[in-house]
N, C-alpha and C positions, 0 to 999 in steps of 0.2 A: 504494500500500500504506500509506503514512505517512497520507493523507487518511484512508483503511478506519480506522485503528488510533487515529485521536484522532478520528474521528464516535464510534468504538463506544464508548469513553471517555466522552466528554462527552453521549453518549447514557445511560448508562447511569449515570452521573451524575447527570443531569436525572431518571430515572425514581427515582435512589432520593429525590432531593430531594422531588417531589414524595406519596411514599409509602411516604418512611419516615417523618414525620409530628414536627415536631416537632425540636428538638434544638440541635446546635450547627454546623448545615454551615455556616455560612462561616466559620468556623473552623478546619474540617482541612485538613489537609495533603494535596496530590494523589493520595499514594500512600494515604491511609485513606480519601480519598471513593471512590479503585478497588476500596479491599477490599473496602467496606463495599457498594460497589455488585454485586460477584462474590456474595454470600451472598443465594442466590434459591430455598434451599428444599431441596436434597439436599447429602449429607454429600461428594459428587463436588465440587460447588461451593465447598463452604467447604474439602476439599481442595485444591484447583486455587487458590485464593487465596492459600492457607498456602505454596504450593509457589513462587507468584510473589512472596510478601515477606516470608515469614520467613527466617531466616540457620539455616546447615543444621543446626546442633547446638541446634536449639529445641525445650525440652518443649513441646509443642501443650497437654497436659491431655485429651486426646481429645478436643479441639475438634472436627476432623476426623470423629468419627463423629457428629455432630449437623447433622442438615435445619434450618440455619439459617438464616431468611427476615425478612426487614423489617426490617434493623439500625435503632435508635435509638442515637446517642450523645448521652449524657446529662453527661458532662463530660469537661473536659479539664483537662489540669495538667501543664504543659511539652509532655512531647512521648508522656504516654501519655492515652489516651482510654478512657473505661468506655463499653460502650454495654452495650445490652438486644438478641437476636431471640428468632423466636419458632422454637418446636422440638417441630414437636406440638401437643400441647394444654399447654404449658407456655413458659415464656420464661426465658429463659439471661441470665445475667450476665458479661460480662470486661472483665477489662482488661486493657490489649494496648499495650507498652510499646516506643517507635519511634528508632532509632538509624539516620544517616544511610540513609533510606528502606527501613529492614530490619525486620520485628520480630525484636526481641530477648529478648521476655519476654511472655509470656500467664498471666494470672492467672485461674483461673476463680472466680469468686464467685458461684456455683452458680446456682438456679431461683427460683421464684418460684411 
């Protein structure tokens, strides 16, 4: 089961490195390269993310209802990270703020 659960990991890891395009991954932190890997296009997905690492009294911003797909993080500073997905025909901005391996703050800084 431990083997299943760190291939699926670093599977899906690899798959965002190679086509989220761009960024800061060897930079993050193992718990952002997972979230960032879980966000593959339905708002199921980005909840189920949210559910595995953010801490339970967090405004989302309605994260969770947004099909967000191809995360880019575009910077980092300490321990929170701005990325970019895409959501539609439009692309989403956050930043999404990391306390021993929990978010603790999500910023939406809207579309694009």
């Amino acid at each position: 089961m431990f083997r299943t659960i760190n291939f699926l990991i670093v599977t899906g890891t690899m798959i965002c490195l190679f086509s989220c395009g761009g960024g800061l991954k060897k930079e993050l932190s193992p718990e952002m390269k997972d979230f960032t890997s879980m966000l593959k296009g339905t708002s199921s997905d980005v909840s189920q993310a949210l559910a595995k690492y953010a801490v339970d009294s967090l405004k989302t911003n309605d994260m969770g209802m947004y099909d967000l797909k191809s995360p880019n993080v575009k910077a980092k500073e300490g321990d929170c990270y701005t990325f970019e997905a895409n959501s539609g025909a439009t692309v989403r901005t956050y930043k999404i703020f990391w306390t021993g391996g929990k978010i603790v703050k999500i910023d939406d800084l809207g579309m694009k």
